[in-house]
N, C-alpha and C positions, 0 to 999 in steps of 0.2 A: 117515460122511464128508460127508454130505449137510447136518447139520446143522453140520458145524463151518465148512462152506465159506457157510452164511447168517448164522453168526454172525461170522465174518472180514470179511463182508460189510458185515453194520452196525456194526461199529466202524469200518469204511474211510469208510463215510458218515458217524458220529458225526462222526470226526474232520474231513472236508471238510467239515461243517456249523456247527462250533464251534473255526475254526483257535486263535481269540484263547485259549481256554483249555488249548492243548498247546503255545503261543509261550513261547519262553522268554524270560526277563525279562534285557538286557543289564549288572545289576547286583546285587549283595547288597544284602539288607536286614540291619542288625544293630544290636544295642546296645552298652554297654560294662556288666559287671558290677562290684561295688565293689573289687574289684582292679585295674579298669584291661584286661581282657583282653576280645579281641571275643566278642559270643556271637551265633552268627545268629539272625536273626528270621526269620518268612514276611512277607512283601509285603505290606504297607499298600498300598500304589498300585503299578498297573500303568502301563506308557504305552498308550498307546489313540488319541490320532493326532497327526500333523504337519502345523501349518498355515502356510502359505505367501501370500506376495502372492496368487497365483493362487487360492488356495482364496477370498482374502476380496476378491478379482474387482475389486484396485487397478490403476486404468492404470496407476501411477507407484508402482513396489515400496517394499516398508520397506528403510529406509537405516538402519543404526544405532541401532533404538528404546532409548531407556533407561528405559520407563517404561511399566507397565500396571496398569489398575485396573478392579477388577468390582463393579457398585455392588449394591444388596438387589436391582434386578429381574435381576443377572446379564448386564446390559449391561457388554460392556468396551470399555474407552477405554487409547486406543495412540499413546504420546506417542513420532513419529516423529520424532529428533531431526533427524535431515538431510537431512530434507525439510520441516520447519520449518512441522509440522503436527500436528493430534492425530486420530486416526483412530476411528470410534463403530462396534462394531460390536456385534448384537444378539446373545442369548442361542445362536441356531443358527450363528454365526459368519459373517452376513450384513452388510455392511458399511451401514451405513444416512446418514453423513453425515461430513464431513473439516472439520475445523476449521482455514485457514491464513490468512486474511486479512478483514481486518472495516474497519469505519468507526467510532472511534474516541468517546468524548466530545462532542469539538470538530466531529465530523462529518470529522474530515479521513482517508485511507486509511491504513490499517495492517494489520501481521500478525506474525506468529510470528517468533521467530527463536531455534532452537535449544532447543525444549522441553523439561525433560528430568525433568520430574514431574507429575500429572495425579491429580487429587481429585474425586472427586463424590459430592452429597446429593441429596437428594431435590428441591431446585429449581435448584441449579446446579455451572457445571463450573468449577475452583480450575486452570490451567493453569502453572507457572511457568516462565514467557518467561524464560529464562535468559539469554539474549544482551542480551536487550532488559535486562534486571536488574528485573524486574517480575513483580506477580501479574496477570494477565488473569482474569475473572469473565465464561464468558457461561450462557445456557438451557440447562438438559439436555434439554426436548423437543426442541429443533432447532438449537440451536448456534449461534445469535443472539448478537450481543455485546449485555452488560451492564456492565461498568462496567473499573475498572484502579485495582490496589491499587500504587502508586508503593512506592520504598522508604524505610523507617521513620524517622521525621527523630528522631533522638537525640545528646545533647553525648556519650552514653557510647561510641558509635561510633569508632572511632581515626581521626586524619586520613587522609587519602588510601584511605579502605577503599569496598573496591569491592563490592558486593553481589549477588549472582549466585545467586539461588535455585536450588534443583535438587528438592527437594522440598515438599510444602506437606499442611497437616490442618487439619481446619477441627468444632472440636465442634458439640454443640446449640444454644448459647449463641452461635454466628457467631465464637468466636474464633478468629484463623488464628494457624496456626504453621508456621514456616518453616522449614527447613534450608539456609542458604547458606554453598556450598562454601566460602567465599575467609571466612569467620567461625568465628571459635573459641574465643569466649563462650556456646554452646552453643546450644539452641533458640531463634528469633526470636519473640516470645509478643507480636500485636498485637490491637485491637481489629477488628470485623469493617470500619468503616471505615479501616485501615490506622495508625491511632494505635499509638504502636509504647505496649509494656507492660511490659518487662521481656527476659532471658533463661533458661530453663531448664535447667539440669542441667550445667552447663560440666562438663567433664572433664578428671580429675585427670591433673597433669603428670606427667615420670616423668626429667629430669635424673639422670645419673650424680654420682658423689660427684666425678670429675675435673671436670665442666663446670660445679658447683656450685663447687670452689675456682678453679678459671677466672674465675669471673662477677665473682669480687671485684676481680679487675686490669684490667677492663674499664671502658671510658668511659660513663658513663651513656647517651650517642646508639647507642655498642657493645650495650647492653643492650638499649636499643629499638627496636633492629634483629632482634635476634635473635628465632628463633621455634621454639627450642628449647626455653624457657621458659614458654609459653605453653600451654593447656591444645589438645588436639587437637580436631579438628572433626568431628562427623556427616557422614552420610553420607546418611540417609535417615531416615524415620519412617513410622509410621502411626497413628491412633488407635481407641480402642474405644466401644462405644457407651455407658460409662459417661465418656468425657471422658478415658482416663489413656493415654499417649499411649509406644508402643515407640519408641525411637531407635538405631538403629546405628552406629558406628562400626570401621572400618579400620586408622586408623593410633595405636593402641595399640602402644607399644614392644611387640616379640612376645617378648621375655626374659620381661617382664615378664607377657605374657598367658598363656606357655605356665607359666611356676611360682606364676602363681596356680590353674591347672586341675592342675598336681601337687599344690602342695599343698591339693588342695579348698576352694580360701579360696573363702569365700561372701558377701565382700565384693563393694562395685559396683566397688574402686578400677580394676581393670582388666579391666572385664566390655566386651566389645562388641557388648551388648545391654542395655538398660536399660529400667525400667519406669516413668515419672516423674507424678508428680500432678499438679495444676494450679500448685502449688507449687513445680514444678522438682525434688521429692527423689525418690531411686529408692525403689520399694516391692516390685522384683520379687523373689518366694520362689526361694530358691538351694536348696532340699530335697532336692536329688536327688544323689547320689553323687560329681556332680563341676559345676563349676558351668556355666551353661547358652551355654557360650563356642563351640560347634561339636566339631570333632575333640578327640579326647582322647590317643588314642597319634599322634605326630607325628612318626614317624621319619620318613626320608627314602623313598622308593618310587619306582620307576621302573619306568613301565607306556607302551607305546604311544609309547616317545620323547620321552617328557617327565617332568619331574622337581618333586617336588612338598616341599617343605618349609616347616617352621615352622607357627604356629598357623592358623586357621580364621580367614581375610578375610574378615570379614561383611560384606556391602551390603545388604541387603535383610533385611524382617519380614514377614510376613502373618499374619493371625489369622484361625484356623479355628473349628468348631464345640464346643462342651463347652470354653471356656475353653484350647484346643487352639493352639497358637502355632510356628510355623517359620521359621528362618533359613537364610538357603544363604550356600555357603564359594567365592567366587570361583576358587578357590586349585584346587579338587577337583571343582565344581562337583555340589555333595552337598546334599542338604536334610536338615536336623537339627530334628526335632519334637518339643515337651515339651508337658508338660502345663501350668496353671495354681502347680501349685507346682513347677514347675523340674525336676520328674523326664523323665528322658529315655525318650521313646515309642521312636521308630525313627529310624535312618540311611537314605536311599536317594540313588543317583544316581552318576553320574560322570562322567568325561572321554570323550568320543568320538562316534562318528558315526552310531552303531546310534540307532533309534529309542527313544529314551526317556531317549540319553545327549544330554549336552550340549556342546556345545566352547567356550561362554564365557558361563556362566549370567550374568544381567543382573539380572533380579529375579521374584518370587513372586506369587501371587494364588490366594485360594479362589474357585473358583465353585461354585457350591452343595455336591455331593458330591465335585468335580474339584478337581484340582492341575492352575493353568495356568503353565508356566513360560517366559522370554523368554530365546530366544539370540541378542543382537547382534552375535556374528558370520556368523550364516548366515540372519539375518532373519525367523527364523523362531517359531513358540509350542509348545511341545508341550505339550498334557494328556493327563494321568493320571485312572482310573480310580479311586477305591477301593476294596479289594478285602471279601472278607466279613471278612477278619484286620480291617481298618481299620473295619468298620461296628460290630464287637464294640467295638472301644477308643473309641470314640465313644458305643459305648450305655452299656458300663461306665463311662465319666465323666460322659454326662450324668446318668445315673441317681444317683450319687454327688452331682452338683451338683446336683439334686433332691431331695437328703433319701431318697427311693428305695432304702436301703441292702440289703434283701431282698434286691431285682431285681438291682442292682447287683452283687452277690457272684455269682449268675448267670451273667452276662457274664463275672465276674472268672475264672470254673470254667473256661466255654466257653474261654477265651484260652491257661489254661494247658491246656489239653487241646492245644492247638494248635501252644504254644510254652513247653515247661518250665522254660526257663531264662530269662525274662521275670520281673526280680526286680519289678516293678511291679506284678504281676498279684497277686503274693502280698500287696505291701504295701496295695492294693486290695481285698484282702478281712480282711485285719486289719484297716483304718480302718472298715468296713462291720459285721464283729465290734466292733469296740470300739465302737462306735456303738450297737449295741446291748446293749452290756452284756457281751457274753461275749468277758470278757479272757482265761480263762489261751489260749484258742481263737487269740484271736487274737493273742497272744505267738508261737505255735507259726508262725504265718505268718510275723510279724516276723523272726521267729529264720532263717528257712531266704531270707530277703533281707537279712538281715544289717543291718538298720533297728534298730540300737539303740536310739536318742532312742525310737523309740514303741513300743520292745519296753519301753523302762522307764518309760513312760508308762501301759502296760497295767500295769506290776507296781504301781504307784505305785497305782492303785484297789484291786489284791488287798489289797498291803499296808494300805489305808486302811481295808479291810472287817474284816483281820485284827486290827489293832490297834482297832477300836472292838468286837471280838464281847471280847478282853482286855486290855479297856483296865487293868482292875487289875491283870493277870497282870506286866505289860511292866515299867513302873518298880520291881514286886516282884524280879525278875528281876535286873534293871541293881544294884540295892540287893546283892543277897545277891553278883554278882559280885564288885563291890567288897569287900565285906566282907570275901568269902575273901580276897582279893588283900592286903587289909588286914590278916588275918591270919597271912598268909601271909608276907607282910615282918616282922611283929612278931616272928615265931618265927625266920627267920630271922638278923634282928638279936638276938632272945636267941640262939640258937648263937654266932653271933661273937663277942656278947660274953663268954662262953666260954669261946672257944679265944684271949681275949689269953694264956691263962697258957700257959708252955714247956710241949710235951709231946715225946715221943720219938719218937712216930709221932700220928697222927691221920688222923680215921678220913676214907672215902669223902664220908660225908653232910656232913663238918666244911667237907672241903674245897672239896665243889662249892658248898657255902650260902654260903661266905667269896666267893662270885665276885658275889653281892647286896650286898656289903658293899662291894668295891673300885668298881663302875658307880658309886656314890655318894661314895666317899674314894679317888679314883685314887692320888694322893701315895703317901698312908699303907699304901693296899692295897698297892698293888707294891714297896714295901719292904719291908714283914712280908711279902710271898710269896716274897720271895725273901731275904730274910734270916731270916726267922723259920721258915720253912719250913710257910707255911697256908695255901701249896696246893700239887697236885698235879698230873699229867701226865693221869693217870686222869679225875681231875675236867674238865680243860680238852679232851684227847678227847670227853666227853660232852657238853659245849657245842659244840665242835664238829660232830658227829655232832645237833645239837638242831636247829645253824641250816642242816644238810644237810636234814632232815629239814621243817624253814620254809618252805623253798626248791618240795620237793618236793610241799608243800601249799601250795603257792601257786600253782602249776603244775597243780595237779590240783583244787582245791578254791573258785579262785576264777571268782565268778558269771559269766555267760555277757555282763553288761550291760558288766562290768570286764575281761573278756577275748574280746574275739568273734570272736579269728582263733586262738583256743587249736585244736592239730591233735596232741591227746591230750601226752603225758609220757611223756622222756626219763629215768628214773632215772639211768644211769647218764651222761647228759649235766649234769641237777643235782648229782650227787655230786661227778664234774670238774670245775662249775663254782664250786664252796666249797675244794675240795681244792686247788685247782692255785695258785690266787692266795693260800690259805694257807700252802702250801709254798715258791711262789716267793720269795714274802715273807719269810718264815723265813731261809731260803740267803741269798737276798740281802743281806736285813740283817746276817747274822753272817760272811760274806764282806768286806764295808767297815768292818763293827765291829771286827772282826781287825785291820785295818790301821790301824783311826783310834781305839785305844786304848778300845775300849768293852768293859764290866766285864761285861757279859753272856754267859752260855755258849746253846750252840743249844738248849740243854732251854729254858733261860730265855727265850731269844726264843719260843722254839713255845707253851711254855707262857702266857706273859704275853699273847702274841695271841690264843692261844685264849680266855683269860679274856676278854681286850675284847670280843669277837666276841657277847656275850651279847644286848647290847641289839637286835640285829638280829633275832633270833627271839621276842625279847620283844614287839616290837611287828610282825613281821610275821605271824606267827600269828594274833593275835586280828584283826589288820587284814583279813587273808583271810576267816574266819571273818564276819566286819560284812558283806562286799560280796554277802553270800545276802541283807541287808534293806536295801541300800541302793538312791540311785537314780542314775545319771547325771550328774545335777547335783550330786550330793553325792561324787561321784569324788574331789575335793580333801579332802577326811576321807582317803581312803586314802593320798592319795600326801602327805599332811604325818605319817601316821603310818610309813609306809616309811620316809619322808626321817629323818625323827628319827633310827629305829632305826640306821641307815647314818650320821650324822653323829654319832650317841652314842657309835658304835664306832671311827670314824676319830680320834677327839678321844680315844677313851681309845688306842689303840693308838700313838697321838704318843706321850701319857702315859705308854706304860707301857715305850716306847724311850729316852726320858728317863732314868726312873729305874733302869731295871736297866741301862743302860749306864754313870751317869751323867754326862750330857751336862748342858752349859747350854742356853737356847733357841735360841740363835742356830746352834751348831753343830748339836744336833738336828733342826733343820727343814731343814737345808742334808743330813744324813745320808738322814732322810727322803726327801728328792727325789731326792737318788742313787739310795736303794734302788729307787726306781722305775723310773729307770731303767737299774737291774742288773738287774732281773725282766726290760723290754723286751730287753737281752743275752741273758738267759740264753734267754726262749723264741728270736731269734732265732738262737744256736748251736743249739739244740737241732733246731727246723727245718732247718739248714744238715747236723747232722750225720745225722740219719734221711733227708733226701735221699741226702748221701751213702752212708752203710747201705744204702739203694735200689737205687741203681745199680749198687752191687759186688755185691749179691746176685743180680740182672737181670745184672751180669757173668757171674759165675759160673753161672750158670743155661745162660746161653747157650752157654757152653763145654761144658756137660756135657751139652745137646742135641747140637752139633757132634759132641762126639768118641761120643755114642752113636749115632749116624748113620753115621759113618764106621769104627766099631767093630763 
């Protein structure tokens, strides 16, 4: 009893010693997997504290900051908008000097007005005077003014455009770059003395089809009024220390942003985050499962009294360690972390008043191993920790962007030990296998993250090593294929030619071989099969039961590159699916044939379709069969040799409605399309009547409970 009440003891101490690590975190951390569904993660970053005017010992509190930046010595600068100042405060959160009013050029007084973006290098501070419509340049040792970038005298400018920086970046090279709210020509790209340069990256407009046939009955002064037409404007930037410069934007139609992130388009057209060159083009990798836009499911949620819809309001970029990149969602107040090719790390963050949540995220910054973030409404900073989950993904990518790939797979172990369902982790030690050579190893990763493109990118070397160990075996192969096949029609064609003569019966093998013969002479075929009697019901069952059987190997037999969400085979759901739209089809057609004079009986319908039906197993077979050596990019072999087999049989089963009815064309196509939609009838009676069936039996049921209750 003795020892258990010393050991109760130093757990009670552990825990007073070490509160921060039995604090719970006031949010989830998570990813999205390539469905679309959330999978929780552990903690990348913790919060760790909250700083206030008082902590950074200001007479005159932050008002409104919109703006914060941490330079390489981890000094941050705090562009207090309404106070109409910038605030320098050092590494320990010591406030060391205030930027609001200086002596100008001309020597004459001036100062700030309305700051609301703040840059610095290693010799000076990039301020953008936003009231003022100007850049201010002064010293980053002491905040001295140095000079005043006026704005950029260009005829491309519209009249009456009023210039209002809000953000500014500045490369190696001295060139500045601007984001001004009230401009939406895209980046403002000048020389380091203000000589303007160009624009970068404008962004694509996004008009409905009404407001485009609107725009034609419109007065040309109507048009250049409007600013619906016009490409939308940034919101903020940052740059990297190779030059190539993130930009965000806002006001992306959110129709438009939310079904590019459905349908994982990996274009920039409606990305609200961009990665641009010096050249103005986006070069940012979309690699990752959905493309790198913020939230990804975007239902409506109602938490704490407030309501949150539609896509991911990005204001803000920051760039971390290991090519490591985050954006926060105004909307949610969530930071979204990818990697260098656009895979998704982790989610954290959210709405509220707990430390670590935020109530109106403003914008980001790395400080060295920390996450500092700005809430303009409560004036406040919070940073975050990162945790050891976070120090792993940081080692695993840097060692990756090191060539490191041993080390690298390591890390990749450690993470999934940690977090299993982290499809990154897998795809990180597959790029790390495949790096060194050992593919089928790293397929096996690919495969369980659902990373096609580089599961068939590993196969594409197997297959390269296979086909050079027989290289003569291969075209030998492909040759005898052929040949049988060649052979094989030639015998066929001798059979039919054969059975042109009258016989009294004919046999099985006559008349299934005669269904080679009609795929090729439809006319002729389905007149001799039905007036001459060369084929059979037997025969046309067997092709049908062929391309039941196509169906069923197709489902169970094609490659994992050509099917990656296969969840095993339904037999008897393939069987129903060839049966039921052969049957309906059948009825169908011999129900409006009946009425509209067609010379076909329902053997002849069933039969004549089943013949057509052939070409669909003729090429869906061997086409399944290919997709065990194919690759990804060679997908379009598959689906041209489907598409045939399925348009070889729809064109013969016009055909073969044509002539054992016989119709002309015009009334056949028009029969045709009824029949189709006789089939939609008939399954809708059949629905209507097995409901009803339902309920009388749930009647009856019910009464025979009653009366054995009361019996």
């Amino acid at each position: 009893m003795k020892k258990l009440k010393l050991v109760l003891l130093a757990l009670l101490i552990a825990v007073m010693l070490a509160p921060s690590v039995f604090a719970a975190v006031p949010y989830a951390t998570y990813t999205y997997d390539i469905d679309g569904f959330m999978a929780l993660s552990p903690d990348a970053y913790v919060p760790d504290k909250l700083i206030d005017s008082t902590d950074l010992t200001l007479a005159t509190a932050l008002d409104s900051p919109k703006d914060i930046f941490v330079d390489a010595h981890e000094m941050v600068y705090i562009a207090d908008t309404k106070n109409n100042r910038i605030v320098v405060v050092n590494e320990d959160w010591e406030t060391q000097f205030g930027i609001s009013d200086f002596y100008n050029d001309n020597g004459i007084y001036d100062s700030l007005s309305a700051p609301e973006g703040v840059f610095v290098n290693e010799i000076e501070i990039y301020v953008a005077d936003s009231q003022n419509h100007r850049i201010v340049v002064f010293n980053r040792e002491d905040g001295s003014f140095k000079r005043i970038i006026p704005e950029p005298e260009s005829d491309v400018f519209p009249e009456g455009h009023i210039y209002t920086p809000v953000a500014v970046a500045v490369d190696t090279a001295g060139r500045i770059y601007v984001v001004s709210s009230t401009t939406t020509y895209g980046v403002i790209s000048m020389n380091s003395d203000g000589t303007f340069l160009g624009f970068l990256g404008a962004q694509k407009t996004t008009p409905s089809a009404f407001d485009i046939f609107w725009r034609r009955f419109q007065t040309k002064a109507q048009r250049a009024q409007s600013t619906q037409y016009v490409p939308t404007e940034y919101n903020n930037l940052t740059i990297d220390e190779t030059g190539f410069i993130y930009v965000t934007t806002s006001t992306i139609d959110a129709t438009s942003q939310q079904n590019a992130i459905e349908n994982q388009d990996k274009s920039a057209d409606y990305a609200p985050v961009k990665k641009l060159n010096p050249s103005g083009q986006d070069i940012m990798n979309r690699n990752g499962f959905y493309p790198p836009s913020g939230e990804v499911k975007v239902e409506m949620n109602e938490m704490e009294g407030y309501t949150i819809t539609g896509p991911s309001k990005v204001i803000d970029v920051a760039l971390g360690p290991a090519g490591m990149w985050s954006i926060i969602d105004e909307k949610r107040s969530k930071v979204y972390t990818y990697d260098q090719d656009g895979n998704l790390l982790y989610i954290f963050g959210d709405k509220g008043s707990q430390l670590g949540n935020i109530a109106n995220i403003q914008c980001i910054a790395y400080k060295g191993d920390d996450l500092v973030i700005l809430d303009k409404s409560n004036d406040t900073i919070t940073t975050y920790k990162r945790t050891e989950y976070g120090d792993l993904l940081v080692a695993a990518l840097q060692n990756t962007e090191e060539r490191k790939y041993d080390q690298a797979v390591v890390y990749w172990r450690d993470i999934l030990q940690r977090n299993s369902n982290f499809d990154m982790a897998y795809i990180g030690i597959g790029d790390s296998l495949y790096r060194q050579g050992n593919y089928e190893e790293a397929m096996s990763y690919y495969k369980s993250a659902h990373a096609v493109e580089k599961y068939s990118n590993a196969f594409k070397q197997i297959r390269k090593a296979w086909m050079s160990d027989w290289i003569l075996v291969v075209p030998l192969v492909i040759i005898i294929f052929f040949v049988i096949v060649a052979k094989f029609f030639k015998y066929a064609n001798k059979v039919n030619v054969a059975g042109q003569k009258m016989k009294a019966k004919r046999s099985l093998k006559e008349t299934f071989l005669y269904a080679f013969h009609i795929i090729f002479h439809p006319f002729d075929g389905f007149w001799d099969m039905k007036h001459e009697k060369r084929g059979s019901m037997a025969a046309s069952l067997i092709i049908v039961a062929i391309t039941i059987f196509g169906f069923i190997y197709k489902s169970s037999g094609t490659a994992y590159i050509f099917a990656p969400e296969a969840e095993g085979i339904s037999y008897v759901g393939e069987t129903l699916g060839v049966l039921m739209p052969y049957i309906l089809w059948c009825v169908a057609n011999w129900c409006l044939t009946t009425l509209f004079e067609g010379e076909g009986s329902m053997k002849d319908i069933f039969m004549a379709t089943g013949y057509a039906m052939l070409p669909i197993p003729m090429f869906m077979i061997p086409a399944t069969a290919i997709t065990n050596v194919l690759l990804f990019e060679e997908a379009s072999i598959i689906t041209l040799l489907n598409s045939l087999g399925f348009v070889w049989a729809g064109f013969l089963i016009f055909f073969a409605m044509s002539v054992i009815h016989d119709y002309a064309l015009g009334k056949n196509v028009i029969i045709c399309i009824a029949t189709i939609v006789g089939m939609a009838i008939i399954i809708f009676l059949g629905v209507l009547f097995s409901g009803l069936v339902t309920k009388i039996v749930s009647f009856v049921y019910n009464i025979y409970v009653e009366l054995s209750y009361r019996l």
